[in-house]
Biotite code that builds the C-alpha atoms (Angstrom):
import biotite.structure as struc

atoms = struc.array([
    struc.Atom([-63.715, 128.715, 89.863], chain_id="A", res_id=1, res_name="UNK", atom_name="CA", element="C"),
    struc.Atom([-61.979, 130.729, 87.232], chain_id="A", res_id=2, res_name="UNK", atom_name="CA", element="C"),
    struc.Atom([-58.570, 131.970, 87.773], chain_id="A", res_id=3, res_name="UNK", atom_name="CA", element="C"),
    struc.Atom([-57.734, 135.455, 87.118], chain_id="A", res_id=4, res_name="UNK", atom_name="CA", element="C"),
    struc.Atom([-55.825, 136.248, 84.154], chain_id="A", res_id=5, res_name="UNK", atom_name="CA", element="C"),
    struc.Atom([-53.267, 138.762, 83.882], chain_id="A", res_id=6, res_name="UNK", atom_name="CA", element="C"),
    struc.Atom([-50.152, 139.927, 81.968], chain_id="A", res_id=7, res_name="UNK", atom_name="CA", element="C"),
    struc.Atom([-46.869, 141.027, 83.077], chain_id="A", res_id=8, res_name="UNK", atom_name="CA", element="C"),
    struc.Atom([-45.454, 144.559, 80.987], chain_id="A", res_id=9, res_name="UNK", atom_name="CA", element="C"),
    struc.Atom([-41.515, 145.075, 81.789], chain_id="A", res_id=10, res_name="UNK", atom_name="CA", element="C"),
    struc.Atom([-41.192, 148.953, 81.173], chain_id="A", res_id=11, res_name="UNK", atom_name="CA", element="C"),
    struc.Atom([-37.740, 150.662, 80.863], chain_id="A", res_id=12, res_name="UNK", atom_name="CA", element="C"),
    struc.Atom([-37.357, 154.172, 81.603], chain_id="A", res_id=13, res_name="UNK", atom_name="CA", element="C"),
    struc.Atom([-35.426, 156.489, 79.459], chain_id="A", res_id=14, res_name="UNK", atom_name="CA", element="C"),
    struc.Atom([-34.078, 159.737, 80.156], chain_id="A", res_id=15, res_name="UNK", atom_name="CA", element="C"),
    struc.Atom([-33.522, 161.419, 77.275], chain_id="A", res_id=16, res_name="UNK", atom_name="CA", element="C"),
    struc.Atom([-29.915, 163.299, 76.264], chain_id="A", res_id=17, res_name="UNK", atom_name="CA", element="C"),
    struc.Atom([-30.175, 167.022, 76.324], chain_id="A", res_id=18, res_name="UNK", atom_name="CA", element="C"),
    struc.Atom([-28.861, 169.389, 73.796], chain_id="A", res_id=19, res_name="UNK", atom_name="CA", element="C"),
    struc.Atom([-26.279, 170.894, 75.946], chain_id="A", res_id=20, res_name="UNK", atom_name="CA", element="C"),
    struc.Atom([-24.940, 168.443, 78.386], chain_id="A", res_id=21, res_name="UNK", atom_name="CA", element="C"),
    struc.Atom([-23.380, 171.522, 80.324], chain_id="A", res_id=22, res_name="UNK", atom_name="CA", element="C"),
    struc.Atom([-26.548, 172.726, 81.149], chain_id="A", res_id=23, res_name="UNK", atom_name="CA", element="C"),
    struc.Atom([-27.200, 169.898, 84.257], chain_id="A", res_id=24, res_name="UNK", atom_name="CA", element="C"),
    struc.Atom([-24.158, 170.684, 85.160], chain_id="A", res_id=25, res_name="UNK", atom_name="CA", element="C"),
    struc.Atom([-23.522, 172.178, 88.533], chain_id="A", res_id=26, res_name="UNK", atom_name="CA", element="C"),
    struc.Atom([-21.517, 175.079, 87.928], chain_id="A", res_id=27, res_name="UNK", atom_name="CA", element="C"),
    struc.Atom([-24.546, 176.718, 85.765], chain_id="A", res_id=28, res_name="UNK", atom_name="CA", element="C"),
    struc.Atom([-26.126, 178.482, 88.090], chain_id="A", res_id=29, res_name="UNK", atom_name="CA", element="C"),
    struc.Atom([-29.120, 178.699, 86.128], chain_id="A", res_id=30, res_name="UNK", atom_name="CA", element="C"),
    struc.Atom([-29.580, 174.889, 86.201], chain_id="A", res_id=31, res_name="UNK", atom_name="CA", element="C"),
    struc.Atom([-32.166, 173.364, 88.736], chain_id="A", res_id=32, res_name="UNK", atom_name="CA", element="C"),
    struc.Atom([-31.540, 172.155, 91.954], chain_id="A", res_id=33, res_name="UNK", atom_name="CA", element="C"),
    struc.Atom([-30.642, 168.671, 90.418], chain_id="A", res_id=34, res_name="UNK", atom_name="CA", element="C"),
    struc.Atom([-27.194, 167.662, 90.835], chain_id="A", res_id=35, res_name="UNK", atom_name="CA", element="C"),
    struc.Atom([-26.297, 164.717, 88.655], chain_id="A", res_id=36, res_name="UNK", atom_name="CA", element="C"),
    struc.Atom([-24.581, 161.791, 89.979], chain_id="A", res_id=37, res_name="UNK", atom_name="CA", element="C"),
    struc.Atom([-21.485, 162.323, 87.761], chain_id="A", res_id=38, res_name="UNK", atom_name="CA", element="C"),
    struc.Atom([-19.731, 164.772, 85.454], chain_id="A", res_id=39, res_name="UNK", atom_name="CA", element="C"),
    struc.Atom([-20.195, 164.000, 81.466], chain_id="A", res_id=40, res_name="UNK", atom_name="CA", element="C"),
    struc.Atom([-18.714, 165.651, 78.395], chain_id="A", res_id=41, res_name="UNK", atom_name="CA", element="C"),
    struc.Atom([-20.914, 166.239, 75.484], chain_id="A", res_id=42, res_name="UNK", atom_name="CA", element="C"),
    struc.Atom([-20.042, 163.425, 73.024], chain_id="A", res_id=43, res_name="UNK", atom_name="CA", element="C"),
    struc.Atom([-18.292, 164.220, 69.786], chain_id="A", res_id=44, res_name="UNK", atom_name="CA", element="C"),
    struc.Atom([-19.694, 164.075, 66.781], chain_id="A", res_id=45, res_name="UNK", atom_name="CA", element="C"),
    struc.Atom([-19.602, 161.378, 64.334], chain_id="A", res_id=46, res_name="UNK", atom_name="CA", element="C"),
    struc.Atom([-17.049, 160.654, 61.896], chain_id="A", res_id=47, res_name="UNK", atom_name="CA", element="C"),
    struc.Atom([-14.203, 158.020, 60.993], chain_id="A", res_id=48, res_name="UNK", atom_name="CA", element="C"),
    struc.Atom([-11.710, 158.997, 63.642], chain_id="A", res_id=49, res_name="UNK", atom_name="CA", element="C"),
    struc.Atom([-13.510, 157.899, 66.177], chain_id="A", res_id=50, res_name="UNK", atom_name="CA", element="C"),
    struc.Atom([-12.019, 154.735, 67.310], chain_id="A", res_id=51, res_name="UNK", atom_name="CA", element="C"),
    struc.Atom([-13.181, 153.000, 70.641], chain_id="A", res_id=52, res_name="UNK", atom_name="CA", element="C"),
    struc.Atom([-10.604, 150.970, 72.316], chain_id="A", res_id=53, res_name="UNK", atom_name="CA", element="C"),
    struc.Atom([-12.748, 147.262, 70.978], chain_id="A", res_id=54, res_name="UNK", atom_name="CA", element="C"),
    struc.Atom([-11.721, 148.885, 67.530], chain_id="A", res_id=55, res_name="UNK", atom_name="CA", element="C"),
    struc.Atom([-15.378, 149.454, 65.989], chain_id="A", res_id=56, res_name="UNK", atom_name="CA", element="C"),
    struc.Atom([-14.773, 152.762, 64.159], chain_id="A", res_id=57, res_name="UNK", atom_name="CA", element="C"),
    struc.Atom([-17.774, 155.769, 64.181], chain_id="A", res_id=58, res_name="UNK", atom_name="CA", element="C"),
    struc.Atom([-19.901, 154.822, 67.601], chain_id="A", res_id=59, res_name="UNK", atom_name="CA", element="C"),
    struc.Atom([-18.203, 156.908, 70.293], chain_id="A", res_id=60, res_name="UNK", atom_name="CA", element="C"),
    struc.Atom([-20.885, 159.101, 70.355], chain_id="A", res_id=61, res_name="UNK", atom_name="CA", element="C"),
    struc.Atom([-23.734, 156.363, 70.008], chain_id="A", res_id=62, res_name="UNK", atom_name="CA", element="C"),
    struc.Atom([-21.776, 155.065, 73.115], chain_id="A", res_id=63, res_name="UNK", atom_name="CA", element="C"),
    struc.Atom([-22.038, 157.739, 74.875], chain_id="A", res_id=64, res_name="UNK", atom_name="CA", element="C"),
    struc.Atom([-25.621, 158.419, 73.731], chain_id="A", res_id=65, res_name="UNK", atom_name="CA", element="C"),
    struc.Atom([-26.654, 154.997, 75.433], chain_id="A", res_id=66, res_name="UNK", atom_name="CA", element="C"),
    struc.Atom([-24.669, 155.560, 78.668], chain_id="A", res_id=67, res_name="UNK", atom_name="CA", element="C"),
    struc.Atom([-26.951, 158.737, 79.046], chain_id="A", res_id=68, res_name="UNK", atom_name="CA", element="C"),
    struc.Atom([-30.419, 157.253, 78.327], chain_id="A", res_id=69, res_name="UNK", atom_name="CA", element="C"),
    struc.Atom([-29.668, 154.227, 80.420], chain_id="A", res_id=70, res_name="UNK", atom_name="CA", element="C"),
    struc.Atom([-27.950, 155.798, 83.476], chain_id="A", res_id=71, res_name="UNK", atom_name="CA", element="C"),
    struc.Atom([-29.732, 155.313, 87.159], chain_id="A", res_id=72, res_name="UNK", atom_name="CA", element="C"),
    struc.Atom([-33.065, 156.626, 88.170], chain_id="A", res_id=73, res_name="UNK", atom_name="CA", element="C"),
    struc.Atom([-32.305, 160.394, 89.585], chain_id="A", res_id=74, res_name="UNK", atom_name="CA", element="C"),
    struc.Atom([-33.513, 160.207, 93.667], chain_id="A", res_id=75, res_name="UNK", atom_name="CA", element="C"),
    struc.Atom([-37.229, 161.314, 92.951], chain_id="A", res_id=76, res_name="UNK", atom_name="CA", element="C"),
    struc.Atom([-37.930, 158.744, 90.528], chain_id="A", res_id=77, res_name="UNK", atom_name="CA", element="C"),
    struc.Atom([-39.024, 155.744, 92.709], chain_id="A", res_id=78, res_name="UNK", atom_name="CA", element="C"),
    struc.Atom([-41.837, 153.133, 92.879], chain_id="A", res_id=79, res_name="UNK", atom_name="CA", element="C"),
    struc.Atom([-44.493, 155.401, 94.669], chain_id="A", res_id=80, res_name="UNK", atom_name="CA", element="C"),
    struc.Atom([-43.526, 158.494, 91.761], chain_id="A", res_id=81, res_name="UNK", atom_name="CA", element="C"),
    struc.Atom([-43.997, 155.826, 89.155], chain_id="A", res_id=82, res_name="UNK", atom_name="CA", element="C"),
    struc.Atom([-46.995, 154.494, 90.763], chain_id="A", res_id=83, res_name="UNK", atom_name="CA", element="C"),
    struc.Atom([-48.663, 157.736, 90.801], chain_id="A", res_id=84, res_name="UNK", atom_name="CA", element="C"),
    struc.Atom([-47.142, 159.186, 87.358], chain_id="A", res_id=85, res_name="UNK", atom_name="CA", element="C"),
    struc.Atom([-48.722, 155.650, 85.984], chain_id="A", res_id=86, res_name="UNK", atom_name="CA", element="C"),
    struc.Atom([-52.037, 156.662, 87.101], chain_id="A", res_id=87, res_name="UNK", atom_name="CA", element="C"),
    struc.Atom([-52.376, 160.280, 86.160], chain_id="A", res_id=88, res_name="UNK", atom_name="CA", element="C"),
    struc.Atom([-51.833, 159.151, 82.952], chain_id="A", res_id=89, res_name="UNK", atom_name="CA", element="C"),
    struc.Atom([-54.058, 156.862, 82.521], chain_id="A", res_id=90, res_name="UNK", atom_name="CA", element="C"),
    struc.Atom([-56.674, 159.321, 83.537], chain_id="A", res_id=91, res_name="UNK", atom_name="CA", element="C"),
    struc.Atom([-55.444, 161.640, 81.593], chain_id="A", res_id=92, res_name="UNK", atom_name="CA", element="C"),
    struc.Atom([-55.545, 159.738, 78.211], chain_id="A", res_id=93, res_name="UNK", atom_name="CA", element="C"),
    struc.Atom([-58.468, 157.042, 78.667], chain_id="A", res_id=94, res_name="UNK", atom_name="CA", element="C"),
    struc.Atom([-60.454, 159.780, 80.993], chain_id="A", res_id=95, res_name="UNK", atom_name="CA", element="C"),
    struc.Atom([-62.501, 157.975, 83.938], chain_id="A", res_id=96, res_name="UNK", atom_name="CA", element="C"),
    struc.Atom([-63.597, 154.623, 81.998], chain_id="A", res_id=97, res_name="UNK", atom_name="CA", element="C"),
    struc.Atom([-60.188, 154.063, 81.307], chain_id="A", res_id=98, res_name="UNK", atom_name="CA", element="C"),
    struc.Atom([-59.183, 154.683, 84.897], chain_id="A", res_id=99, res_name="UNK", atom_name="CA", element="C"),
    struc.Atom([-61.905, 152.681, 85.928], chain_id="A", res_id=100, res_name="UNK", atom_name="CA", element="C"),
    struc.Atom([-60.996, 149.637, 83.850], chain_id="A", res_id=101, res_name="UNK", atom_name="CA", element="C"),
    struc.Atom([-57.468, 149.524, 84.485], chain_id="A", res_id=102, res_name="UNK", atom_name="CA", element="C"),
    struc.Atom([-57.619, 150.703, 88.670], chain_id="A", res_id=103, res_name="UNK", atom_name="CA", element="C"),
    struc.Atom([-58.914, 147.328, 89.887], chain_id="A", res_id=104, res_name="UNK", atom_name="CA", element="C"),
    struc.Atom([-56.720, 144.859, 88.388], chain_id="A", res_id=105, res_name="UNK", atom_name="CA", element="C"),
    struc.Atom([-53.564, 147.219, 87.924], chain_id="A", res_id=106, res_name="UNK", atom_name="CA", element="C"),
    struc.Atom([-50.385, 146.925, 90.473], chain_id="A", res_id=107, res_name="UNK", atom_name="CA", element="C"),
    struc.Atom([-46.805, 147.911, 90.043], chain_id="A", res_id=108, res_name="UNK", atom_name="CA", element="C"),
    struc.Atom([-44.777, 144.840, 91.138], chain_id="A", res_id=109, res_name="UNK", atom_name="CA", element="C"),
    struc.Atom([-41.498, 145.874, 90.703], chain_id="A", res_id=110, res_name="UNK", atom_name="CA", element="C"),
    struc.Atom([-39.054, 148.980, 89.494], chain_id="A", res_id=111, res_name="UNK", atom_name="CA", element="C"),
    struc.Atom([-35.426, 148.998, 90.589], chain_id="A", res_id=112, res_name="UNK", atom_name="CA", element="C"),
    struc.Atom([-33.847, 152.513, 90.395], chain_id="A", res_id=113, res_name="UNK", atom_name="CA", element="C"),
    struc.Atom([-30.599, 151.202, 89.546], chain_id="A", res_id=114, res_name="UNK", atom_name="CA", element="C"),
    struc.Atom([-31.882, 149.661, 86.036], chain_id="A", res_id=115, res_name="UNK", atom_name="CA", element="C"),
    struc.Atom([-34.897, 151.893, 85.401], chain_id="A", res_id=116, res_name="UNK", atom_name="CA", element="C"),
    struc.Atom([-36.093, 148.949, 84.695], chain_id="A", res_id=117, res_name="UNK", atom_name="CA", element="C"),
    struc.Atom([-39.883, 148.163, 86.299], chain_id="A", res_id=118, res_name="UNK", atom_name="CA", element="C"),
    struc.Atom([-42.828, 145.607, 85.935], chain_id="A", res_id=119, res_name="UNK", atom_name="CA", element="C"),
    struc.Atom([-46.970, 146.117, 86.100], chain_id="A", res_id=120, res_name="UNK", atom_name="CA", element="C"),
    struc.Atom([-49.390, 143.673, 86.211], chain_id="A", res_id=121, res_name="UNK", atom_name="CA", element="C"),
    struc.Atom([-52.637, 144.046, 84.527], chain_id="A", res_id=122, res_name="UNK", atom_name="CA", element="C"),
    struc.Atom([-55.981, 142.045, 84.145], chain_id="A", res_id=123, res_name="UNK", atom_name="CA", element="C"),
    struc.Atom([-55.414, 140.133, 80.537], chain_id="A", res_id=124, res_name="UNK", atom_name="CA", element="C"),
    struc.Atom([-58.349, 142.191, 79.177], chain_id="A", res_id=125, res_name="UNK", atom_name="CA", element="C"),
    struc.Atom([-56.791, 145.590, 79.465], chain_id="A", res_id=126, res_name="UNK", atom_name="CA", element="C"),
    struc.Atom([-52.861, 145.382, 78.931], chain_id="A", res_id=127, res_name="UNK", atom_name="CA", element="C"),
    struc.Atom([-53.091, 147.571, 75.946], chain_id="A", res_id=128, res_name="UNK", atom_name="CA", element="C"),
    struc.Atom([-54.431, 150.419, 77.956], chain_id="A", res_id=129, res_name="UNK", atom_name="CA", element="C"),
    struc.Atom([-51.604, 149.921, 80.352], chain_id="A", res_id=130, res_name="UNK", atom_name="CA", element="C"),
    struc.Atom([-49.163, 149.683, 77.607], chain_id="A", res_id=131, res_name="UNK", atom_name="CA", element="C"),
    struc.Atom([-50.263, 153.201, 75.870], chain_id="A", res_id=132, res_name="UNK", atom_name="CA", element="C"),
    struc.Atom([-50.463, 155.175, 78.734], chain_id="A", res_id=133, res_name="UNK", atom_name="CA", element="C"),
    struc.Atom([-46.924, 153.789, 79.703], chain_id="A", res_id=134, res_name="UNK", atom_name="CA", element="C"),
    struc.Atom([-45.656, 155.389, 76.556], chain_id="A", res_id=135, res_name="UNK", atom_name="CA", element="C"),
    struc.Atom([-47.470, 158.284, 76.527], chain_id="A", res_id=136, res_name="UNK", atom_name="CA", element="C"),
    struc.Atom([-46.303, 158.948, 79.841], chain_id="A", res_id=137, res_name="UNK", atom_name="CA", element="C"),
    struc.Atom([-42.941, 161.873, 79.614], chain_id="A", res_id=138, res_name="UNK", atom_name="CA", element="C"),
    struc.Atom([-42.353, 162.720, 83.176], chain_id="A", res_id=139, res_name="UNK", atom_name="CA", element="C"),
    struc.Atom([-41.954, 161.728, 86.239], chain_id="A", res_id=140, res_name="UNK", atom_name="CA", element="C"),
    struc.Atom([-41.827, 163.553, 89.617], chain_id="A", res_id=141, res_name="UNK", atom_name="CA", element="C"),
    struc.Atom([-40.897, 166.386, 86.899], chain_id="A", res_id=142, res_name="UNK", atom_name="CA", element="C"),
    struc.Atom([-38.274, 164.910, 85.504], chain_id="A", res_id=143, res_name="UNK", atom_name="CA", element="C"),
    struc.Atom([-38.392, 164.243, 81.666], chain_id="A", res_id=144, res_name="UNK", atom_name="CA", element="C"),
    struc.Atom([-38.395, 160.711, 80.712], chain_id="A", res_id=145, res_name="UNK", atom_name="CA", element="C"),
    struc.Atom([-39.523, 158.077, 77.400], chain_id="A", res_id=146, res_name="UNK", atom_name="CA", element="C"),
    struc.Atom([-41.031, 154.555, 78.498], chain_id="A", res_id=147, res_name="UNK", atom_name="CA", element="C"),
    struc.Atom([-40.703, 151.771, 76.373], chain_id="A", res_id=148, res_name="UNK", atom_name="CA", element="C"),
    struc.Atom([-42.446, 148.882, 76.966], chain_id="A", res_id=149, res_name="UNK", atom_name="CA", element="C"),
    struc.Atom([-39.915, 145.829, 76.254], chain_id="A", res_id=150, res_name="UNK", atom_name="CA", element="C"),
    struc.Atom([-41.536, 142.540, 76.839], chain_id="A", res_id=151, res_name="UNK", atom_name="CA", element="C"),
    struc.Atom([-45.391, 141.395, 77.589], chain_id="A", res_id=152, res_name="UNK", atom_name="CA", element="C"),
    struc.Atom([-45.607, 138.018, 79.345], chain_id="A", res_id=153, res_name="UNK", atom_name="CA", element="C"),
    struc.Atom([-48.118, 135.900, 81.468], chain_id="A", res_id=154, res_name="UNK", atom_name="CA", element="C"),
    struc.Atom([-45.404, 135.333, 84.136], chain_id="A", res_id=155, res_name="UNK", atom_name="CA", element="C"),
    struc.Atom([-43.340, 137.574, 86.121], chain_id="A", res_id=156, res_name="UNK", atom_name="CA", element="C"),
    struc.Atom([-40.590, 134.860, 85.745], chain_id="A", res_id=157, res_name="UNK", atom_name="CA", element="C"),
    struc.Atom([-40.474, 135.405, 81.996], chain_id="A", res_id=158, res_name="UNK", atom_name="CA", element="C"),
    struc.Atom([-40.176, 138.844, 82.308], chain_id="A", res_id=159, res_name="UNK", atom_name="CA", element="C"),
    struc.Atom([-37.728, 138.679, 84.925], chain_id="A", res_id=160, res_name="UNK", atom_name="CA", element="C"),
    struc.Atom([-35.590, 136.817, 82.440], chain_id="A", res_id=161, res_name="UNK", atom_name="CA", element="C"),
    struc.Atom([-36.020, 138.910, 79.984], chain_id="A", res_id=162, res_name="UNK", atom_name="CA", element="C"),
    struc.Atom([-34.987, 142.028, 82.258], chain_id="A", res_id=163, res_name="UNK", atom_name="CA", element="C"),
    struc.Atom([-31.584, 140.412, 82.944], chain_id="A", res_id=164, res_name="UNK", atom_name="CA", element="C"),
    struc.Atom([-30.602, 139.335, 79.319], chain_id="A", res_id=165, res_name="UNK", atom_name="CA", element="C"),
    struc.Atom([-31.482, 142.661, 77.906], chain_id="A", res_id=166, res_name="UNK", atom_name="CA", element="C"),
    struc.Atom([-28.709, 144.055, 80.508], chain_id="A", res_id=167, res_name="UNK", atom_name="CA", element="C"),
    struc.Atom([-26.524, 141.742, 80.112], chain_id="A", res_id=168, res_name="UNK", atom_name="CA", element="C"),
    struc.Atom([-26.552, 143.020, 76.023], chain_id="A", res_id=169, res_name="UNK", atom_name="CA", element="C"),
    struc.Atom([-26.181, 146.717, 76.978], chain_id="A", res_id=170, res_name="UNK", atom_name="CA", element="C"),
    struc.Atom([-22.903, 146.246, 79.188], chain_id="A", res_id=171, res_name="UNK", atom_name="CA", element="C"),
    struc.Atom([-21.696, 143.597, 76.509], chain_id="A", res_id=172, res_name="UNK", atom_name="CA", element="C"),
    struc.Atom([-22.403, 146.666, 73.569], chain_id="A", res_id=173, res_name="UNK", atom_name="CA", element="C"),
    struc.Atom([-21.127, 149.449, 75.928], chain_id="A", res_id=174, res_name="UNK", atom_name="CA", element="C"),
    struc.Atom([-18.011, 146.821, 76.462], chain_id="A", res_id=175, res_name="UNK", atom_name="CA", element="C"),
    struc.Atom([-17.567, 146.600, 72.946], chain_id="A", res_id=176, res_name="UNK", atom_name="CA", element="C"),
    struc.Atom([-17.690, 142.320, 72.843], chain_id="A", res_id=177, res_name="UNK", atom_name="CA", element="C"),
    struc.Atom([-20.628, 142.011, 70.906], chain_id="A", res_id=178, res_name="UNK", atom_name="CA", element="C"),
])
């Protein structure tokens, strides 16, 4: 009996910095219905006064840049809006063969809202599929968003570890003791 094969994609989900940072912001009463989870300043720009309190000169507003993309999935984004998000685009950029292929052997094992951090498994034979319709994929339960695909592993163990090292380097960068 042959065993079936498959491959484990950890996914990250961005969400990308607007323009105007005052435009989420609740006392616009042109914004949407969103409220975000806490009150940011736009980030200064770039230049040699910037000093962060580790004493690297110039990445205050890199900083703050990363604390924005990486910040907690908003309340709609959860494992059943991924789920379906997932599969709409897959049908949307392999049409139904695509869908076909991937449907079978395709299951979203884990995403944790806290980390925007998620993992798919996929038959061996059609990862790639699963991997460019995960980046081709921009929103979710219309909210705007950019998925990168960070590791590809036969084990969910591997990617698990992989998962927790990779945050373990963001809070060490945002803490300034690389």
């Amino acid at each position: 009996m042959v065993r079936f094969k498959s491959r484990y994609i950890l996914f990250t989900v961005h969400y990308p910095v607007l323009d105007d940072i005052d435009a989420i912001s609740p006392s616009n009463s042109s914004a949407s219905n969103v409220q975000p989870r806490f009150q940011t300043k736009k980030a200064p720009p770039l230049s040699d006064g910037n000093i962060l309190p580790g004493g690297k000169e110039g990445n205050l507003g890199k900083d703050m840049r990363t604390l924005l993309q990486r910040r907690p999935a908003p309340d709609g984004v959860t494992l059943n809006a991924v789920n379906t998000a997932f599969r709409d685009a897959v049908n949307r950029n392999f049409g139904d063969l695509g869908a076909g292929l991937v449907r079978a052997s395709v299951s979203l094992k884990y995403f944790s809202q806290a980390t925007s951090t998620g993992i798919i498994r996929v038959s061996r034979d059609h990862y790639r599929i699963v991997w460019a319709a995960l980046t081709f994929l921009n929103e979710i339960a219309g909210v705007k968003v950019m998925i990168t695909v960070d590791h590809i592993s036969g084990t969910m163990r591997k990617c698990e570890k992989v998962a927790i090292s990779k945050n373990i380097k963001v809070v060490r960068e945002l803490s300034g003791d690389l």
